[in-house]
mmCIF entry with sequence, helices, sheets and N, C-alpha, C, O atoms, coordinates in Angstrom:
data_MODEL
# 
_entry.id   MODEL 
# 
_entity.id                         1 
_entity.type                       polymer 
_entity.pdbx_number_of_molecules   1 
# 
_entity_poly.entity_id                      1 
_entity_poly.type                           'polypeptide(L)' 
_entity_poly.nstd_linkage                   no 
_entity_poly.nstd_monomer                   no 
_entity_poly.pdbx_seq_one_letter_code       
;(UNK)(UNK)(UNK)(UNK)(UNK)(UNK)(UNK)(UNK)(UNK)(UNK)(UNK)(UNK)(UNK)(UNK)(UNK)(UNK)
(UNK)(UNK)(UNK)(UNK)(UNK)(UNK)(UNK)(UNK)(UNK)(UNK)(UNK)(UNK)(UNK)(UNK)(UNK)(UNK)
(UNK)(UNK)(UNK)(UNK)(UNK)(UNK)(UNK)(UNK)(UNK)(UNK)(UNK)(UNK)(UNK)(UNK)(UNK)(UNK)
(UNK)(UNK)(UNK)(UNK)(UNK)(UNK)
;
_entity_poly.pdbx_seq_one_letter_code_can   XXXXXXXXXXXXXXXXXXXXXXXXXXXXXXXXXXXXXXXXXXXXXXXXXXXXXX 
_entity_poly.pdbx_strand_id                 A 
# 
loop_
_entity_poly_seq.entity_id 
_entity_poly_seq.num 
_entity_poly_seq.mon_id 
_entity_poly_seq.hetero 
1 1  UNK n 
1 2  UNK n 
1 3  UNK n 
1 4  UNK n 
1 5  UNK n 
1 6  UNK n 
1 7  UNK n 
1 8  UNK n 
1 9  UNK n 
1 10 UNK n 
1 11 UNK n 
1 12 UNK n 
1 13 UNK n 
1 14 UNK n 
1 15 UNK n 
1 16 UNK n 
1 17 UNK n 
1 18 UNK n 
1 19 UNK n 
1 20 UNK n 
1 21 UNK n 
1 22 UNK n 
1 23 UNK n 
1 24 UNK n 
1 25 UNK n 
1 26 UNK n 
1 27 UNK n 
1 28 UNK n 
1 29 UNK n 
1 30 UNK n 
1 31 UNK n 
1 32 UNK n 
1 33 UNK n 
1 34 UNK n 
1 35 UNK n 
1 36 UNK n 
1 37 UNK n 
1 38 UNK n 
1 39 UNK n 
1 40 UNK n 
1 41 UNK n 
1 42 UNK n 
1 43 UNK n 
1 44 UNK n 
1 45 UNK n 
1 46 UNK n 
1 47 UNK n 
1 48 UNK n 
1 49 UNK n 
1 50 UNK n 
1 51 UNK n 
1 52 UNK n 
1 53 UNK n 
1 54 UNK n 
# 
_struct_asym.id          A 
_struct_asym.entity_id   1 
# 
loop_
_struct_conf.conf_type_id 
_struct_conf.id 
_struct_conf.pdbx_PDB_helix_id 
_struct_conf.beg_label_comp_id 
_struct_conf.beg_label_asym_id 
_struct_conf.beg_label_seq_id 
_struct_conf.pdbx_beg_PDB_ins_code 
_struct_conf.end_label_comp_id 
_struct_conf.end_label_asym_id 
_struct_conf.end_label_seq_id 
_struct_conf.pdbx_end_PDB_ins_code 
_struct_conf.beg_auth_comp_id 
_struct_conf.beg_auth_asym_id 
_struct_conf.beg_auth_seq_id 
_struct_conf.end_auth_comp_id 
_struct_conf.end_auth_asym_id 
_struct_conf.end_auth_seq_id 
_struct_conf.pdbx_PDB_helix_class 
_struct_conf.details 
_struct_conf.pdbx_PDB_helix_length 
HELX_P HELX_P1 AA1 UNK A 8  ? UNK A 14 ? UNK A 8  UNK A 14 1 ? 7  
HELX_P HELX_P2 AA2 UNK A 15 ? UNK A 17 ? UNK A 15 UNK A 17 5 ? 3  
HELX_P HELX_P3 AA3 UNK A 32 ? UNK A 45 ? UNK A 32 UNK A 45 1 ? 14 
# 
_struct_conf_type.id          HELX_P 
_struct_conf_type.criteria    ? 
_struct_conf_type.reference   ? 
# 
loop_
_atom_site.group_PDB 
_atom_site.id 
_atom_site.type_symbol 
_atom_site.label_atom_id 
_atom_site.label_alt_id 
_atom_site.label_comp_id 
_atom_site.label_asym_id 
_atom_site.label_entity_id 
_atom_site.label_seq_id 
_atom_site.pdbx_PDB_ins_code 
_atom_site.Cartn_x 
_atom_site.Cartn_y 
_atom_site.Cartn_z 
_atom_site.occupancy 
_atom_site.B_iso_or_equiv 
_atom_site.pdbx_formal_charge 
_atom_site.auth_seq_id 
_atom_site.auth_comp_id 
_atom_site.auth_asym_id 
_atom_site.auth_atom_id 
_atom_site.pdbx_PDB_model_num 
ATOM 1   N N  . UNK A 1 1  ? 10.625  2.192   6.579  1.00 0.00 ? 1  UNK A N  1 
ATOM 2   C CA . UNK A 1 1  ? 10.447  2.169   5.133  1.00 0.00 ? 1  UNK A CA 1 
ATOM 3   C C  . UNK A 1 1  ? 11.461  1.188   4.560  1.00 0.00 ? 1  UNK A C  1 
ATOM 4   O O  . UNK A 1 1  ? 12.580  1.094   5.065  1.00 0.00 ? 1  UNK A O  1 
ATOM 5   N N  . UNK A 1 2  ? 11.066  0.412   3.449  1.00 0.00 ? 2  UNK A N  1 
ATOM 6   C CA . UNK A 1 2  ? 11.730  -0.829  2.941  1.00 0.00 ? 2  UNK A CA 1 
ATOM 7   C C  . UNK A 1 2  ? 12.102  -0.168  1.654  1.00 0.00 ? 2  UNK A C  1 
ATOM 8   O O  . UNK A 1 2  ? 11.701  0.814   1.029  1.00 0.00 ? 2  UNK A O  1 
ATOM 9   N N  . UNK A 1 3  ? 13.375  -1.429  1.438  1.00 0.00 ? 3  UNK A N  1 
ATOM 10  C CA . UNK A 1 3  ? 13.803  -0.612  0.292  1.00 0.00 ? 3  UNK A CA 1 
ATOM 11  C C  . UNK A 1 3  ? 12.814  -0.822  -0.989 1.00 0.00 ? 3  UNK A C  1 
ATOM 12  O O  . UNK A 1 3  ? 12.398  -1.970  -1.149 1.00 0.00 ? 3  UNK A O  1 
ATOM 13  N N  . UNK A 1 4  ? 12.356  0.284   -2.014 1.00 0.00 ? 4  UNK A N  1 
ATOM 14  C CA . UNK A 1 4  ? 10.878  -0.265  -3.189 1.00 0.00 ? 4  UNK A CA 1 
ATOM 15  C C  . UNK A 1 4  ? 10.300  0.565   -2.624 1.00 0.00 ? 4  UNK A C  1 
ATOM 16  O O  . UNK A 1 4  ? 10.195  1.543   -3.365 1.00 0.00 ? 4  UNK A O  1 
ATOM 17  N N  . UNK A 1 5  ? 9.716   0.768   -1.404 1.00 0.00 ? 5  UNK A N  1 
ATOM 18  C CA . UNK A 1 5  ? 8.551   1.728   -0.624 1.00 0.00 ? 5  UNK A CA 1 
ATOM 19  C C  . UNK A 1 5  ? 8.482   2.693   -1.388 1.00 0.00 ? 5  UNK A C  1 
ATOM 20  O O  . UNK A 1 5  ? 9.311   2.771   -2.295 1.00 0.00 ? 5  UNK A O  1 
ATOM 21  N N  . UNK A 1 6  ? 7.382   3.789   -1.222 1.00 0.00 ? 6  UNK A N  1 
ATOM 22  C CA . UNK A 1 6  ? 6.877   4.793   -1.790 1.00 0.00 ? 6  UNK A CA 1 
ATOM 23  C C  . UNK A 1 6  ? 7.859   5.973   -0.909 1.00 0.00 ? 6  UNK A C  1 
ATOM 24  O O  . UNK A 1 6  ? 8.011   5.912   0.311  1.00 0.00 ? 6  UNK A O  1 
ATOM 25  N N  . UNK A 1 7  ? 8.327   6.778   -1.575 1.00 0.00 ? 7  UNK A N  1 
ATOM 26  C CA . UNK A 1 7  ? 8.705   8.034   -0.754 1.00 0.00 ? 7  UNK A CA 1 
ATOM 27  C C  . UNK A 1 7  ? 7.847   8.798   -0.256 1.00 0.00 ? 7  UNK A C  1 
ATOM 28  O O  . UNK A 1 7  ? 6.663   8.618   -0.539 1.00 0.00 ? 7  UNK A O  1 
ATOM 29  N N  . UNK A 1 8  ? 8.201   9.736   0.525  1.00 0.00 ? 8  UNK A N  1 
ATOM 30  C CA . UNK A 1 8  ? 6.997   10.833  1.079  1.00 0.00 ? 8  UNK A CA 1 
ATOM 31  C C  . UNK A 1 8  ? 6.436   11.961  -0.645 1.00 0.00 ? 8  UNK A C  1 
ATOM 32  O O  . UNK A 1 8  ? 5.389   12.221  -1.237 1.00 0.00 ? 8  UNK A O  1 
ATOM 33  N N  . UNK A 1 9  ? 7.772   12.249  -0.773 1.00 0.00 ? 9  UNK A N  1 
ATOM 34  C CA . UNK A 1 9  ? 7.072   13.044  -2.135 1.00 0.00 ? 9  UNK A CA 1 
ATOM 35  C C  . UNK A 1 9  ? 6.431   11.622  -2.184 1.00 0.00 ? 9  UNK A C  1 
ATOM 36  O O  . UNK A 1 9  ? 5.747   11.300  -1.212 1.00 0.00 ? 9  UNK A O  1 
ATOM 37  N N  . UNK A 1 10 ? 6.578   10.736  -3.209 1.00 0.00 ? 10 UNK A N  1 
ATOM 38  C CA . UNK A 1 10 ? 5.590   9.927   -4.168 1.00 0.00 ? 10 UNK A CA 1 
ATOM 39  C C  . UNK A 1 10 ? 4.745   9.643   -3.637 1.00 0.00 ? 10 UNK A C  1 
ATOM 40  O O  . UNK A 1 10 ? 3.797   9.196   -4.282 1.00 0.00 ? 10 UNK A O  1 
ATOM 41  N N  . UNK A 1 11 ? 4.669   9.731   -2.507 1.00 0.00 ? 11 UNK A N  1 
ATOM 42  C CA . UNK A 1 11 ? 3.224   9.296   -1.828 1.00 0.00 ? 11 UNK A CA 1 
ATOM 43  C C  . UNK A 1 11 ? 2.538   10.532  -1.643 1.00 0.00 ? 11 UNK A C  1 
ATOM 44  O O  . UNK A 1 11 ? 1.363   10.493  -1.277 1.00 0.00 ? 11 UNK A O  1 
ATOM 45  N N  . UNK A 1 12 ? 3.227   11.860  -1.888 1.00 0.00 ? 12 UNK A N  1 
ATOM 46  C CA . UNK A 1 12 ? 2.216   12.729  -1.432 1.00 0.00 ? 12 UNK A CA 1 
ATOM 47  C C  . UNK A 1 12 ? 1.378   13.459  -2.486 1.00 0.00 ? 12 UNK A C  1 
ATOM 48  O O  . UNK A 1 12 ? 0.530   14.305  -2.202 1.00 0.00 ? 12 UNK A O  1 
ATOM 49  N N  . UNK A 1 13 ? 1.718   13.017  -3.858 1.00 0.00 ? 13 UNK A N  1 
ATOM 50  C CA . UNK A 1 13 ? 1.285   12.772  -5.281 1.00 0.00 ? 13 UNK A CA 1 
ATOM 51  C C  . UNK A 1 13 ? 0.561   11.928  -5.391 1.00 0.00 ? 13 UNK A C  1 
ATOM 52  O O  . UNK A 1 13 ? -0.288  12.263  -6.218 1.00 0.00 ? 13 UNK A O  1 
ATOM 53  N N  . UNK A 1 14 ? 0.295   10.470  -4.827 1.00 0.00 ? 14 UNK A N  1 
ATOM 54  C CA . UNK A 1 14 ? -0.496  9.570   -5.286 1.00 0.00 ? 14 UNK A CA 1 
ATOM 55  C C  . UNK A 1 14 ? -1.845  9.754   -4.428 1.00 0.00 ? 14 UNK A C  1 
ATOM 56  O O  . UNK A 1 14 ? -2.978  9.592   -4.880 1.00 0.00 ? 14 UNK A O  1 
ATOM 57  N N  . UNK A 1 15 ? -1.532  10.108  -3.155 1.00 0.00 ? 15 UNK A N  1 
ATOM 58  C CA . UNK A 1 15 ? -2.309  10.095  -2.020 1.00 0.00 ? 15 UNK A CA 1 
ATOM 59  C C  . UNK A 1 15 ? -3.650  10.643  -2.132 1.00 0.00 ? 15 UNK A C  1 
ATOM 60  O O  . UNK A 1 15 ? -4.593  10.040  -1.619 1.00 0.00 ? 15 UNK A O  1 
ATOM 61  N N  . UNK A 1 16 ? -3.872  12.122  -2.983 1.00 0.00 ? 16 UNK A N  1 
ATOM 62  C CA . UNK A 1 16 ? -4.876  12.690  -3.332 1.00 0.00 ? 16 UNK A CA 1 
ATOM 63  C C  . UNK A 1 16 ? -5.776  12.332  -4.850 1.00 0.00 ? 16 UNK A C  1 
ATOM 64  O O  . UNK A 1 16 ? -6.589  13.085  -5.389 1.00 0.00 ? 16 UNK A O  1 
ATOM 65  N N  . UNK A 1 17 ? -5.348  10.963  -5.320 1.00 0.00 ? 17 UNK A N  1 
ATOM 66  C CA . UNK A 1 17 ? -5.550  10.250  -5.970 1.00 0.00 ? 17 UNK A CA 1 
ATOM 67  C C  . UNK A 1 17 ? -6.633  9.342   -6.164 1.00 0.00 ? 17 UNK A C  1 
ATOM 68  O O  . UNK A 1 17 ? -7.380  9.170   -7.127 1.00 0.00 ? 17 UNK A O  1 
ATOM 69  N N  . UNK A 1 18 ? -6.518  8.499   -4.427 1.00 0.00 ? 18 UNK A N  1 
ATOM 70  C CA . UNK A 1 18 ? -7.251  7.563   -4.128 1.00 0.00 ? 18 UNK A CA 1 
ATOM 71  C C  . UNK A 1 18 ? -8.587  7.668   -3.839 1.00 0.00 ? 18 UNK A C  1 
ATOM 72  O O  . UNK A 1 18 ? -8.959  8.818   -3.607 1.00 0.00 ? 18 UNK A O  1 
ATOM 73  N N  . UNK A 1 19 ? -9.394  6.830   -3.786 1.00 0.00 ? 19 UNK A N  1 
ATOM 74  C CA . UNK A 1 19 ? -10.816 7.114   -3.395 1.00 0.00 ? 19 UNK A CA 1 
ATOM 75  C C  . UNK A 1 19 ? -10.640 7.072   -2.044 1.00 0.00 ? 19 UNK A C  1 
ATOM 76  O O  . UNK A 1 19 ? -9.882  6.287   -1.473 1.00 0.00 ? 19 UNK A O  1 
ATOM 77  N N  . UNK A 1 20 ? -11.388 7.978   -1.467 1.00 0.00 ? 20 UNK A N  1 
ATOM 78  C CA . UNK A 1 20 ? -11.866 8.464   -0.305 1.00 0.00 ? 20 UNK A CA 1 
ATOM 79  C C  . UNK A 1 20 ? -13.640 7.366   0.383  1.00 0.00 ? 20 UNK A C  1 
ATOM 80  O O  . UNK A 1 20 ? -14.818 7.455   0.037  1.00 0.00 ? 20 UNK A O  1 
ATOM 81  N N  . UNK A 1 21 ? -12.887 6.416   1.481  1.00 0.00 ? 21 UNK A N  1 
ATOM 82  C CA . UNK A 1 21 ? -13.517 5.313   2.083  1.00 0.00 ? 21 UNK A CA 1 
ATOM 83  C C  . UNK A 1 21 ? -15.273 6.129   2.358  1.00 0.00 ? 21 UNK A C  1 
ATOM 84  O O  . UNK A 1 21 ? -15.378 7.161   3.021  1.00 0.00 ? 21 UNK A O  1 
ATOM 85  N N  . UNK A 1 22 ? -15.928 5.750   2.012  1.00 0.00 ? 22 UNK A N  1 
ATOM 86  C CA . UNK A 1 22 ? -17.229 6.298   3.054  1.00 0.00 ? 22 UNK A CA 1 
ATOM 87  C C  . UNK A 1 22 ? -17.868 5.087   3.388  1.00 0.00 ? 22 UNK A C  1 
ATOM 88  O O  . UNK A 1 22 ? -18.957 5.023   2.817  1.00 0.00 ? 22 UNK A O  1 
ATOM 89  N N  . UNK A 1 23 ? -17.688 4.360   3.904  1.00 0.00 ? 23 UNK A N  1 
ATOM 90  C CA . UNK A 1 23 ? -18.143 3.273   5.166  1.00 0.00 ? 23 UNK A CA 1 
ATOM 91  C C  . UNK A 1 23 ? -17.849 3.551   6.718  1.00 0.00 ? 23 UNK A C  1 
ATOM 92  O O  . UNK A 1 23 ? -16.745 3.736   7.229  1.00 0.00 ? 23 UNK A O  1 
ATOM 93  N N  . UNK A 1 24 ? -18.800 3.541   7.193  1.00 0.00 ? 24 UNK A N  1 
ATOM 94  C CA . UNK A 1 24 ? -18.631 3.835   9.024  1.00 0.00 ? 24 UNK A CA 1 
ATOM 95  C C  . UNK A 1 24 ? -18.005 2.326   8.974  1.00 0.00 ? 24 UNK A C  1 
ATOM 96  O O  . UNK A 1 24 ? -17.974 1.487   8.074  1.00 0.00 ? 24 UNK A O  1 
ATOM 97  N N  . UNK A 1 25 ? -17.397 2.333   10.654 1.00 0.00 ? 25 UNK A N  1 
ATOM 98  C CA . UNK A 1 25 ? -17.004 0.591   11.022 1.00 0.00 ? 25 UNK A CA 1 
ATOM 99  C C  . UNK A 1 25 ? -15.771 0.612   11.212 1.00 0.00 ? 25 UNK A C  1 
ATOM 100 O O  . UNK A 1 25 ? -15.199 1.676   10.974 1.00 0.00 ? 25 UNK A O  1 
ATOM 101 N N  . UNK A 1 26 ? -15.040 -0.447  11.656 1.00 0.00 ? 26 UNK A N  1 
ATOM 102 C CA . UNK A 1 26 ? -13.815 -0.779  11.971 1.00 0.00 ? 26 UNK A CA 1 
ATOM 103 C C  . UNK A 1 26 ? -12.899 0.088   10.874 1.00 0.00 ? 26 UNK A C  1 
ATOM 104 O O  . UNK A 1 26 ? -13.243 0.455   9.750  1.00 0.00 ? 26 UNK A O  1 
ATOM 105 N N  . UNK A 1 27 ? -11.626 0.299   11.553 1.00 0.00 ? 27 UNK A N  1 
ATOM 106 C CA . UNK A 1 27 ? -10.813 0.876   11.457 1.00 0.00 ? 27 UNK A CA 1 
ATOM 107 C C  . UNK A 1 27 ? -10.359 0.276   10.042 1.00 0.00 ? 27 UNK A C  1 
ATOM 108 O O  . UNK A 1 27 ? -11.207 -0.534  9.669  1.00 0.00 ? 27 UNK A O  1 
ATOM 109 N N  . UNK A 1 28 ? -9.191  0.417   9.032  1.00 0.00 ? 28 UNK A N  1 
ATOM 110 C CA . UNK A 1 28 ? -8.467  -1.106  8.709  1.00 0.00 ? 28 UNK A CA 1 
ATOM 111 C C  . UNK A 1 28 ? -7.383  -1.262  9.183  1.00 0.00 ? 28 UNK A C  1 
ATOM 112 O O  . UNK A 1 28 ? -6.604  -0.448  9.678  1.00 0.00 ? 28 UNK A O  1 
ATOM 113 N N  . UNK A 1 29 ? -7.294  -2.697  8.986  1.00 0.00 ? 29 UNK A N  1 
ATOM 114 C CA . UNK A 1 29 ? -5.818  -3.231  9.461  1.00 0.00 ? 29 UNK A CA 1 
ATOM 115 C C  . UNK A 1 29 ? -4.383  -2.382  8.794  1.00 0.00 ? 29 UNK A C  1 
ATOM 116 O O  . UNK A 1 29 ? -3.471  -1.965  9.508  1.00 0.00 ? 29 UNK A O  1 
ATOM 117 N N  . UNK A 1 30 ? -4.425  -2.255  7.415  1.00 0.00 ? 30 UNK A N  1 
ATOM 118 C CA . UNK A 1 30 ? -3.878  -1.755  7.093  1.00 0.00 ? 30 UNK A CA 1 
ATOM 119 C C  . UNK A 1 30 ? -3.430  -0.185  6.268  1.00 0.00 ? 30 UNK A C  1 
ATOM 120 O O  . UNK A 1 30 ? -3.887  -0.038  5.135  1.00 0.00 ? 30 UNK A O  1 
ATOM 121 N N  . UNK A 1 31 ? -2.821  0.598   6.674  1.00 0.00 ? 31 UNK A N  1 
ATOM 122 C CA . UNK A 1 31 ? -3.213  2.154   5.549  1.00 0.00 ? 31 UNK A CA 1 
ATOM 123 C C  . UNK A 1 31 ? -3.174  1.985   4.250  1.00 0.00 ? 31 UNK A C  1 
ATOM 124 O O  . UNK A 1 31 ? -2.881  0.867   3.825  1.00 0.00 ? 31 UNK A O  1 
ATOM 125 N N  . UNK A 1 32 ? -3.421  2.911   3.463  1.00 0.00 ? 32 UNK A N  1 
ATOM 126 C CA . UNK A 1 32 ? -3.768  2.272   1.982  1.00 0.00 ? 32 UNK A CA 1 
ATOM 127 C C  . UNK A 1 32 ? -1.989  2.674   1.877  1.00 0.00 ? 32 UNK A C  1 
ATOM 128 O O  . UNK A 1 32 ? -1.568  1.712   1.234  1.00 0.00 ? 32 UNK A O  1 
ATOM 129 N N  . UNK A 1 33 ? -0.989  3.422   2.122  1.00 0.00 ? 33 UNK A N  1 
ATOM 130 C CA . UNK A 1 33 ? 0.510   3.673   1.858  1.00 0.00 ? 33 UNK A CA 1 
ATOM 131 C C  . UNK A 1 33 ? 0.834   2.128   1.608  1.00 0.00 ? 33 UNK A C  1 
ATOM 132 O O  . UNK A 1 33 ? 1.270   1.721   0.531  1.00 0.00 ? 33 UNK A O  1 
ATOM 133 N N  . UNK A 1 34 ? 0.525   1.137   2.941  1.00 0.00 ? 34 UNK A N  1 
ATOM 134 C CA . UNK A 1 34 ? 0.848   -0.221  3.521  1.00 0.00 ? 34 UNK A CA 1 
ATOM 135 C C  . UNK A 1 34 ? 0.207   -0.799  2.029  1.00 0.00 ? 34 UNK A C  1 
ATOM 136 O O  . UNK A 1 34 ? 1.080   -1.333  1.344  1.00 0.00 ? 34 UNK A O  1 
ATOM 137 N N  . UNK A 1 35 ? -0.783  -0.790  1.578  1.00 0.00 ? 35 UNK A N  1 
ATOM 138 C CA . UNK A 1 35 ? -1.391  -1.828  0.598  1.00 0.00 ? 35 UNK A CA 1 
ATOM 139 C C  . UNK A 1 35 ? -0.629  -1.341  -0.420 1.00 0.00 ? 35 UNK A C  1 
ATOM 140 O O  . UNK A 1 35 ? 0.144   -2.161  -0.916 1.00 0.00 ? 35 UNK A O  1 
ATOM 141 N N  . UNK A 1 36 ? -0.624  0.401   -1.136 1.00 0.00 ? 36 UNK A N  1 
ATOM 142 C CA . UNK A 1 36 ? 0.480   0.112   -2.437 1.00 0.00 ? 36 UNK A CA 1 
ATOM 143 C C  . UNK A 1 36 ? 1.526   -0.484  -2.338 1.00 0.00 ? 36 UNK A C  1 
ATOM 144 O O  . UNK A 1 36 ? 1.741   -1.354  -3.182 1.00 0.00 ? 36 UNK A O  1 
ATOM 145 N N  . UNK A 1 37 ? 2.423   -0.263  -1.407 1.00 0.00 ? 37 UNK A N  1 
ATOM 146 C CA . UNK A 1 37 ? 3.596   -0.693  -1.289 1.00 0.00 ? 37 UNK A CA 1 
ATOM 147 C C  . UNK A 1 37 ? 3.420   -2.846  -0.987 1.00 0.00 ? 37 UNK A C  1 
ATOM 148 O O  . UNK A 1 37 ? 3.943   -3.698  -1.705 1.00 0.00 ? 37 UNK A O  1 
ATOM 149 N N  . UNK A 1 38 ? 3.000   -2.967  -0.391 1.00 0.00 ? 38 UNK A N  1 
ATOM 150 C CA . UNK A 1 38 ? 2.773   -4.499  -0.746 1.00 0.00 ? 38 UNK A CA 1 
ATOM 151 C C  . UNK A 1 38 ? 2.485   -4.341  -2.168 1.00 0.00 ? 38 UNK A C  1 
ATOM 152 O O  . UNK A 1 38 ? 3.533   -4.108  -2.771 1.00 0.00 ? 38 UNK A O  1 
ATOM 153 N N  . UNK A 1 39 ? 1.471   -4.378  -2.932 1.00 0.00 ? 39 UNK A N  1 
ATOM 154 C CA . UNK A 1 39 ? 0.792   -4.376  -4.015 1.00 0.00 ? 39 UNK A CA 1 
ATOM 155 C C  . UNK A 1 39 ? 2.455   -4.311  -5.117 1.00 0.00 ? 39 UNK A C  1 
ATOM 156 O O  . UNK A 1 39 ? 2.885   -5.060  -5.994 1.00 0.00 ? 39 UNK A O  1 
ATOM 157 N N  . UNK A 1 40 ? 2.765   -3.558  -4.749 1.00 0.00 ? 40 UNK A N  1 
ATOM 158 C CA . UNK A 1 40 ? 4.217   -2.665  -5.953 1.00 0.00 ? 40 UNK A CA 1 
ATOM 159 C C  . UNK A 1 40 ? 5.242   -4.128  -5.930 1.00 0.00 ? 40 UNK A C  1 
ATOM 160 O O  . UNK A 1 40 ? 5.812   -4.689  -6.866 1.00 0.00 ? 40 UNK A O  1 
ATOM 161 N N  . UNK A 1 41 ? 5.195   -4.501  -4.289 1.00 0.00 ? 41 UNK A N  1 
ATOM 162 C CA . UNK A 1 41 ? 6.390   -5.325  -3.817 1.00 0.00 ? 41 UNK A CA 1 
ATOM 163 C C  . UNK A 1 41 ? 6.030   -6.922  -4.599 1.00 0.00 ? 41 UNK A C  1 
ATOM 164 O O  . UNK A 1 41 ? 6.847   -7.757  -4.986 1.00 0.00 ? 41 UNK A O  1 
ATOM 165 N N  . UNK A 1 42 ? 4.362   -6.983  -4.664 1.00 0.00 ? 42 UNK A N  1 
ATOM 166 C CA . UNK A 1 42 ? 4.368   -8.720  -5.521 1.00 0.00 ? 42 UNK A CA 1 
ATOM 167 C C  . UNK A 1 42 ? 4.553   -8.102  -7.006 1.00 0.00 ? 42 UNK A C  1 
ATOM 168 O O  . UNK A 1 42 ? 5.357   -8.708  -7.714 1.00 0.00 ? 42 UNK A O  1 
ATOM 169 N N  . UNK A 1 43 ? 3.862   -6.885  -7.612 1.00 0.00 ? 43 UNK A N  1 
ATOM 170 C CA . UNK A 1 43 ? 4.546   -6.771  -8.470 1.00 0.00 ? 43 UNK A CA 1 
ATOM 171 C C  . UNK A 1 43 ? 6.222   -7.165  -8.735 1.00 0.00 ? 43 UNK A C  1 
ATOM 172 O O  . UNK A 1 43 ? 6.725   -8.221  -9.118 1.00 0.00 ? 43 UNK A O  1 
ATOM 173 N N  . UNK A 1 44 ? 6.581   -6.412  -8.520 1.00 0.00 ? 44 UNK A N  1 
ATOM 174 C CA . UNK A 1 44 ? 8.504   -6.299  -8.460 1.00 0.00 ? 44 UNK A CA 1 
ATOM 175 C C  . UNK A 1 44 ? 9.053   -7.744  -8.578 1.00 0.00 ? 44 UNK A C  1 
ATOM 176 O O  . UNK A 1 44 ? 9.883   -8.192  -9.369 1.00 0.00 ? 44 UNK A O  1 
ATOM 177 N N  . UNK A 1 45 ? 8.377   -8.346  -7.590 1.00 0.00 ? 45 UNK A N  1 
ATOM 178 C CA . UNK A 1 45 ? 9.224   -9.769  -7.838 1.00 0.00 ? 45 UNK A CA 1 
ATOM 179 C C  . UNK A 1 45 ? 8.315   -10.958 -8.214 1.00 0.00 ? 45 UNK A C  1 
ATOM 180 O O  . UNK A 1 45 ? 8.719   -12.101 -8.425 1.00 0.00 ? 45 UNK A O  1 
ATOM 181 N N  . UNK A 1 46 ? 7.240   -10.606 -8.261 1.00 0.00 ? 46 UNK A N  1 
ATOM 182 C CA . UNK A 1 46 ? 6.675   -11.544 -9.128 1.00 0.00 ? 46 UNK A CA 1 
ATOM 183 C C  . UNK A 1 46 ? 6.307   -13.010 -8.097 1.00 0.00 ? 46 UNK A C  1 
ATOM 184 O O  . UNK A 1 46 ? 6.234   -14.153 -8.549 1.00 0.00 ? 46 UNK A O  1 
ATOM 185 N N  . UNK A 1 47 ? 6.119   -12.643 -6.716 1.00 0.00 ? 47 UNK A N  1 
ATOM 186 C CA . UNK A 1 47 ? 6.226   -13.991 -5.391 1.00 0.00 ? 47 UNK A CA 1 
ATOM 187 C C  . UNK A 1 47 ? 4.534   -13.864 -5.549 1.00 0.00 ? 47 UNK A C  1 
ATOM 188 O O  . UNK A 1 47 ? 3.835   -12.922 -5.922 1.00 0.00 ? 47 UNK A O  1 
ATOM 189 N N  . UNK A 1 48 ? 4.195   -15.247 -5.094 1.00 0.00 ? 48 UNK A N  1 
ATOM 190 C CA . UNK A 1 48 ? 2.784   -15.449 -4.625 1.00 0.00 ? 48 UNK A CA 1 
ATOM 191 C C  . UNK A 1 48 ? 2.001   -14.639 -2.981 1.00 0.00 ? 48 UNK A C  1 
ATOM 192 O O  . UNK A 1 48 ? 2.473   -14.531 -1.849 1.00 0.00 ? 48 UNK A O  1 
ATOM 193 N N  . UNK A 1 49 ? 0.966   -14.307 -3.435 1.00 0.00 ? 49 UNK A N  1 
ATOM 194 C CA . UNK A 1 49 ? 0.608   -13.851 -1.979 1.00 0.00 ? 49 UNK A CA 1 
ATOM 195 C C  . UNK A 1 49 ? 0.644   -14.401 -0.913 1.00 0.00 ? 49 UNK A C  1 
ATOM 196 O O  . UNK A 1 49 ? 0.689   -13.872 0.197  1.00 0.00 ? 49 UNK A O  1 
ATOM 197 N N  . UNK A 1 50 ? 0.619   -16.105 -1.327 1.00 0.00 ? 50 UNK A N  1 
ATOM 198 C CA . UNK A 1 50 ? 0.495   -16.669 0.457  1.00 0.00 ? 50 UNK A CA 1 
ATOM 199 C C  . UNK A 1 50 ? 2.278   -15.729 0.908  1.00 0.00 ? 50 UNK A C  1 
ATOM 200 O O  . UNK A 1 50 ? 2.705   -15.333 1.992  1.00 0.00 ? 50 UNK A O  1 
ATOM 201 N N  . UNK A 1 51 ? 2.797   -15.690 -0.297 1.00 0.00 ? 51 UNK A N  1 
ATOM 202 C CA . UNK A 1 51 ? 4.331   -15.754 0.163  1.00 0.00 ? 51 UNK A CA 1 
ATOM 203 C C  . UNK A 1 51 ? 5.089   -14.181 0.854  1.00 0.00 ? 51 UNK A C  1 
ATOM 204 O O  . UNK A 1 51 ? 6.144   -13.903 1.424  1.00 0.00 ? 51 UNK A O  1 
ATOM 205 N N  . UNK A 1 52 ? 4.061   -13.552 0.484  1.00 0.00 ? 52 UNK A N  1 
ATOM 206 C CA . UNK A 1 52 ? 4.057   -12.333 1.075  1.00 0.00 ? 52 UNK A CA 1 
ATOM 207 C C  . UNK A 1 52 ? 4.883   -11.891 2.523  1.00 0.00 ? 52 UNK A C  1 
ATOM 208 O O  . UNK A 1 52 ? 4.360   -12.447 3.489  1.00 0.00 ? 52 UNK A O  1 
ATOM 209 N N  . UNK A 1 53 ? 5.674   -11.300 2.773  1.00 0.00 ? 53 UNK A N  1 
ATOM 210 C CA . UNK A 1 53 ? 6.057   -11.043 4.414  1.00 0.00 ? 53 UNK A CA 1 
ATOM 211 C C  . UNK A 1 53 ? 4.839   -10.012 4.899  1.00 0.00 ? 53 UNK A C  1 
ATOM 212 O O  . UNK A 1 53 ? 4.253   -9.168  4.221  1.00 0.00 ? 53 UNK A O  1 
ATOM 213 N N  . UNK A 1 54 ? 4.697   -10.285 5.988  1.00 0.00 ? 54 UNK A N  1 
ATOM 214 C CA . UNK A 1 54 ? 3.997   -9.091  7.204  1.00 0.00 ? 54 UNK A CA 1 
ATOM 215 C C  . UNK A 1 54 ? 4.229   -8.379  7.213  1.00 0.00 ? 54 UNK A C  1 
ATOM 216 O O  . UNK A 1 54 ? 3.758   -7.585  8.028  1.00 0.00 ? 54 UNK A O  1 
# 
């Protein structure tokens, strides 16, 4: 966990929130925890997506 990340409480508040996927098929690459927390992180500083870290 990075520093900005979602905590377990805050994530365990937002979590029952989200829409629930119904597509069969590949897995995703990423968990939706992984996408807010990116999402929060270009917020916060305001960087371009190419500029994004992994």
């Amino acid at each position: 966990m990075s520093r900005g990340d979602l905590t377990d409480e805050q994530w365990a508040v937002l979590e029952p929130l989200l829409p629930k996927g119904k597509k069969p098929g590949r897995s995703p690459i990423w968990t939706r925890r992984q996408l807010i927390d990116g999402i929060r992180f270009r917020v916060r500083t305001g960087i371009p997506w190419r500029d994004m870290p992994d």
